[in-house]
C-alpha positions as CSV (number, residue, x, y, z in Angstrom):
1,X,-14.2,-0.7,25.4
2,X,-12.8,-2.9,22.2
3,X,-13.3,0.3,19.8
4,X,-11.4,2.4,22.1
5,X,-8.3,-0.2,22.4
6,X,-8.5,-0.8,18.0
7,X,-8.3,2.6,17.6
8,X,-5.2,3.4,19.7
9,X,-4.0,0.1,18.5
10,X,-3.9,1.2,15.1
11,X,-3.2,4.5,15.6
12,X,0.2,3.8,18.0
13,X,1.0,1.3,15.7
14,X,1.2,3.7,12.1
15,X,2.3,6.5,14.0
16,X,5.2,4.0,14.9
17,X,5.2,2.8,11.2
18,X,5.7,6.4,10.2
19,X,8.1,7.6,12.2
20,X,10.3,4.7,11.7
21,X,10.0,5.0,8.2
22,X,10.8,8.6,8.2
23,X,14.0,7.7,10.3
24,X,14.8,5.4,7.7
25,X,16.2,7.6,4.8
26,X,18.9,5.3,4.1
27,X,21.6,6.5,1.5
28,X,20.4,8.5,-1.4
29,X,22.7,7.5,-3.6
30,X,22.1,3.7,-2.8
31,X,18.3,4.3,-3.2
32,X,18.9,5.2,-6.8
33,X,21.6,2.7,-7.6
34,X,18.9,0.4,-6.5
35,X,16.1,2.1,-8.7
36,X,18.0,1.3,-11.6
37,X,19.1,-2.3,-10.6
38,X,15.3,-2.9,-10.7
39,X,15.0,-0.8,-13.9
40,X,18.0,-3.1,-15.4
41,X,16.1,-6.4,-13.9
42,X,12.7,-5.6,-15.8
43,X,14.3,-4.7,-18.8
44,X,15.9,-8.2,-18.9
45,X,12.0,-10.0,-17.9
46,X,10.9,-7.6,-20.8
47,X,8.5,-6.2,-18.3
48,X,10.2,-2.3,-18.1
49,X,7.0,-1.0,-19.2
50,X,6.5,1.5,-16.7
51,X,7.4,4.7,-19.1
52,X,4.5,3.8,-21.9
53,X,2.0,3.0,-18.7
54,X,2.7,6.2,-17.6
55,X,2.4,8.1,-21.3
56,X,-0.7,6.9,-22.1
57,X,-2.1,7.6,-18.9
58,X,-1.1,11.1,-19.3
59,X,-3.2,11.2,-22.6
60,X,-6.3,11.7,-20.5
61,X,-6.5,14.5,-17.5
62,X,-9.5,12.4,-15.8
63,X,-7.7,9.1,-16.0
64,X,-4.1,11.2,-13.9
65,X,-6.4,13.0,-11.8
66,X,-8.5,10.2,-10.5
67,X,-4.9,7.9,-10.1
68,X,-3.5,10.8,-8.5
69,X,-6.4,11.3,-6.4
70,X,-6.5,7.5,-5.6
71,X,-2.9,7.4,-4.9
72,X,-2.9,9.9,-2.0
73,X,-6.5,8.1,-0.5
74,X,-5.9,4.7,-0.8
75,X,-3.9,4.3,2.2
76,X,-5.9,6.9,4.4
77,X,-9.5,7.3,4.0
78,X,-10.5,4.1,1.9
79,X,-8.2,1.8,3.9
80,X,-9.8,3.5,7.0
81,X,-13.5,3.7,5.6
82,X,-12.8,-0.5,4.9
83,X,-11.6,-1.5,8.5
84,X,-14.5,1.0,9.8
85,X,-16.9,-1.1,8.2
86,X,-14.9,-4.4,9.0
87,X,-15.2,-3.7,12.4
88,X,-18.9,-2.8,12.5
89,X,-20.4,-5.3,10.2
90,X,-17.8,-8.2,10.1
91,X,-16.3,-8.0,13.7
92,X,-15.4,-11.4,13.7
93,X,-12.8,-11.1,10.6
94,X,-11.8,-8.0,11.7
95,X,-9.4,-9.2,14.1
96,X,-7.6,-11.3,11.6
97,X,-7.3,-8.2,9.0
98,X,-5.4,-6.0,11.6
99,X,-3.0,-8.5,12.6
100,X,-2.3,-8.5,8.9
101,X,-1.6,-5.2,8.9
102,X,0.8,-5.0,11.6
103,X,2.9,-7.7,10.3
104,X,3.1,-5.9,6.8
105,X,4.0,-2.6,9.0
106,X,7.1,-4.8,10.2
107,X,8.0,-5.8,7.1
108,X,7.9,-2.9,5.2
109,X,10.4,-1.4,7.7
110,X,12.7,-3.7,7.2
111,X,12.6,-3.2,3.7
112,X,12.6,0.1,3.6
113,X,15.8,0.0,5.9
114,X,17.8,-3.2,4.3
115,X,16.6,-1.5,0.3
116,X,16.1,1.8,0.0
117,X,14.9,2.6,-3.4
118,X,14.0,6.1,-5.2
119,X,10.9,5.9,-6.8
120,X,10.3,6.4,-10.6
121,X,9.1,9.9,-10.5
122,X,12.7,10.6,-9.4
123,X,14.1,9.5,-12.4
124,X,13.1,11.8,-15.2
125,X,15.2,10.3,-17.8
126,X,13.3,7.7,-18.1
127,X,10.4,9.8,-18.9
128,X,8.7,9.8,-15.7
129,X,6.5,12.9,-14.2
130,X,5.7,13.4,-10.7
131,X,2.2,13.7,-11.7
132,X,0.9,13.6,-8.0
133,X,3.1,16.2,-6.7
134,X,1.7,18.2,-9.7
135,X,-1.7,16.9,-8.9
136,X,-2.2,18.2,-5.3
137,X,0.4,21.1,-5.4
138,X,3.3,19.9,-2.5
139,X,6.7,19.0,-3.5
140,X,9.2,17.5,-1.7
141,X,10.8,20.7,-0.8
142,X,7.9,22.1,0.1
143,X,6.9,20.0,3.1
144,X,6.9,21.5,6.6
145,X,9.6,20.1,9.1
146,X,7.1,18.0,10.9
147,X,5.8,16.3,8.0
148,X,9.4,15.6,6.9
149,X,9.9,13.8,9.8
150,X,7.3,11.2,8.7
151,X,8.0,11.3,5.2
152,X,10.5,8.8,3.8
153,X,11.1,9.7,-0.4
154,X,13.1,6.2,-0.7
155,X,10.3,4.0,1.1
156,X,9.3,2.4,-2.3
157,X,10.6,-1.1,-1.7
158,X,7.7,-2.8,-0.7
159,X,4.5,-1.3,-2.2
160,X,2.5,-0.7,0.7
161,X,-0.2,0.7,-1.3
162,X,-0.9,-2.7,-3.1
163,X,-0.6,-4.6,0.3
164,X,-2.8,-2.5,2.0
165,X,-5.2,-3.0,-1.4
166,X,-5.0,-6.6,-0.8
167,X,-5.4,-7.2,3.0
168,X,-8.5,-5.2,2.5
169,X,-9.7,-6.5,-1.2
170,X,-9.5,-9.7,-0.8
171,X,-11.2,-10.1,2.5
172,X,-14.1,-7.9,1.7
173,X,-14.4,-9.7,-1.4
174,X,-15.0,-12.7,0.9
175,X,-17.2,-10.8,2.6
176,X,-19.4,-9.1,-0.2
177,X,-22.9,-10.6,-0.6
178,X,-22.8,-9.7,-4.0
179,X,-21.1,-10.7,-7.2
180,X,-20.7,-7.1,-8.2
181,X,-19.3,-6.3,-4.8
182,X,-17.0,-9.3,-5.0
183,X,-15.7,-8.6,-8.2
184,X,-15.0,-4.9,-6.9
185,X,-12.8,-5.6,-4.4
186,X,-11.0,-8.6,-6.3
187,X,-10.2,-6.0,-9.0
188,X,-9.1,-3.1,-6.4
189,X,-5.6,-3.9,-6.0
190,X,-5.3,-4.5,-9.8
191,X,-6.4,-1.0,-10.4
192,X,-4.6,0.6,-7.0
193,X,-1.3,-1.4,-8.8
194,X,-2.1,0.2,-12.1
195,X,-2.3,3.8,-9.8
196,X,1.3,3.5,-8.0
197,X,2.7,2.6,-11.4
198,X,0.7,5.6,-13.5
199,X,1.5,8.1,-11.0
200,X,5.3,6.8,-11.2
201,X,5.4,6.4,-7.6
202,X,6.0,2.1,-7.9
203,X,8.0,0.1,-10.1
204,X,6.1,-3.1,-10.9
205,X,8.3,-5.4,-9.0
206,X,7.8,-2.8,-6.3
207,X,3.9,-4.4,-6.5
208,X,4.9,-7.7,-6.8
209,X,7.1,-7.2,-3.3
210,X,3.9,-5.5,-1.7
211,X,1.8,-8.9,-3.2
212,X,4.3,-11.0,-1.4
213,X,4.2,-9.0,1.6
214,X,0.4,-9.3,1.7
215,X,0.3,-12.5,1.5
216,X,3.0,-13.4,4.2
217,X,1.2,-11.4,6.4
218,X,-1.8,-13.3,6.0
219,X,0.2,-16.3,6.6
220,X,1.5,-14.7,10.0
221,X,-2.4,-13.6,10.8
222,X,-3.5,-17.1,9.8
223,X,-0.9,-18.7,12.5
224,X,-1.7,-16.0,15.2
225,X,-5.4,-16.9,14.6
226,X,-4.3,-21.0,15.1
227,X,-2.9,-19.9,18.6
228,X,-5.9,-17.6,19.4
229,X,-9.0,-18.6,17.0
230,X,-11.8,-17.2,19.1
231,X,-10.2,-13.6,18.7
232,X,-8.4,-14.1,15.6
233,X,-9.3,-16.0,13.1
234,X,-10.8,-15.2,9.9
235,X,-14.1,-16.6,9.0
236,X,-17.4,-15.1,7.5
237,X,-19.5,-13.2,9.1
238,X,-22.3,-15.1,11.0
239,X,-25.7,-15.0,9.2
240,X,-27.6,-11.5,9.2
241,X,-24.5,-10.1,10.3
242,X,-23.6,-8.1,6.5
């Protein structure tokens, strides 16, 4: 049954992504030499604007809780509601989004291996607060030796938040019926970019790196789909079918 083999698919495939990633630690003191190369890079674009994104974010409980909130979901239950729905009511472009996925799982490993990089929140001399640590009570050295072992704390370099964002926005935008539903999922990886950078989880060249990996994979997706296009490609949904 196709459900059966999409759902083991994806599952074998991020438990793989995981664990790899938590094996992946790389040198502390490398990932923060390379937090403050980027820091050094945006301050020369003029673009280090991180800290004040962050401060006036914090001016408003609502505005850190729902980032916060969004932060920890956006990669579990509404990139898993979106590829639930893909798969029910746009079978036919669902296909195209997974292979996406898997090639953006592949490359974020090999980011995460060849550049480690600390996140912001680590660096509290720049100003930054670990605001979803505070938000759902665990801190680093409180999670449990089984967690650790998928939890990688220098696995910033690419954003996988704002690649999963895209590989599902921009499809379902495609999708969407509606121009209020289009416009939603065009603006969701703007506001899931403005979330990694207001919880000081992201830099924003950390983003830009998950934008390029988003649309590579989509590139790599696109190919697979030229080798295979009755199973892969991407099209719309046929008529009746949303």
């Amino acid at each position: 049954m196709d459900v059966v083999r999409q759902l083991l698919f994806f599952a074998g495939a991020y438990l793989a992504y995981s664990l790899v990633r938590g094996l992946v630690h790389g040198d502390a003191t490398e990932a923060f030499n390379h937090a403050r190369d980027l820091i050094q890079i945006e301050r020369t674009l003029h673009v280090f604007v991180e800290p004040s994104v962050q401060a006036w974010a914090m001016g408003s409980r609502a505005i850190m809780d729902v980032s916060s909130w969004l932060y920890v979901n956006a990669q579990t239950s509404i990139t898993i509601a979106a590829l639930v729905y893909l798969y029910l009511r746009h079978n036919r472009s669902f296909y195209f989004v997974r292979n996406m996925f898997a090639i953006a799982m592949l490359i974020a490993l090999v980011g995460y291996a060849v550049f480690p990089t600390a996140p912001p929140r680590f660096l509290p001399e720049w100003g930054f607060i670990d605001s979803v640590s505070d938000f759902t009570g665990m801190h680093v050295s409180h999670v449990s030796p089984t967690m650790s072992a998928l939890f990688n704390p220098y696995a910033a370099v690419p954003s996988m938040h704002v690649a999963f964002a895209l590989m599902i926005g921009w499809p379902l935008a495609a999708l969407a019926r509606t121009r209020p539903a289009r416009v939603l999922w065009r603006l969701y990886p703007l506001l899931i970019a403005f979330v990694i950078v207001a919880t000081a989880n992201h830099f924003i060249l950390d983003a830009l790196l998950g934008a390029l990996t988003a649309a590579v994979s989509a590139y790599g997706a696109r190919r697979l789909g030229q080798m295979r296009p009755a199973a892969w490609r991407f099209s719309p949904a046929p008529a009746g079918a949303g």
